[in-house]
C-alpha positions, 0 to 999 in steps of 0.5 A: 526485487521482484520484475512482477507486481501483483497490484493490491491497492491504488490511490490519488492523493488528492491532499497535495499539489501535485497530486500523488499516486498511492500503489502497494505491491501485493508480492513484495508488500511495499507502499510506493508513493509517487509523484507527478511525474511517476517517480518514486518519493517514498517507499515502505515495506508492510507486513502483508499485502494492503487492501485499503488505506484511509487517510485522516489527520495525522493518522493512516489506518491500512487493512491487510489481507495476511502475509500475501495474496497467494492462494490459501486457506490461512486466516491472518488478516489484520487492520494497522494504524500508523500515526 
């Protein structure tokens, strides 16, 4: 595991109750859910680094940017569903 972050994504899932909190790592790729307290409740490996994430029912779409934020010239973005 990594000690750095390279934060690529954050969001507050407003859907639940408490609210959540949404964080991808753009140098490991993972998605970390959390919940209220900070303390991780899920967590998911992608295959690049996530950018954008929208959220509908029974549905989630993420954006990536590649396989990861270093620098480059390399043209592999990709849009990915998940249901």
């Amino acid at each position: 595991m990594s000690t750095r972050a390279l934060t690529s994504y954050v969001k507050i899932d407003e859907s639940v109750n408490p609210h959540r909190l949404i964080v991808c790592d753009g140098m490991t790729n993972k998605v970390i859910v959390l919940n209220d307290k900070i303390t991780t409740v899920n967590s998911s490996t992608m295959s690049g680094a996530i950018v954008d994430m929208v959220f509908q029912k029974d549905n989630i779409s993420a954006t990536t940017l590649g396989n990861d934020l270093w620098a480059n010239n390399a043209k592999k973005d990709r849009s990915k569903r998940s249901a």
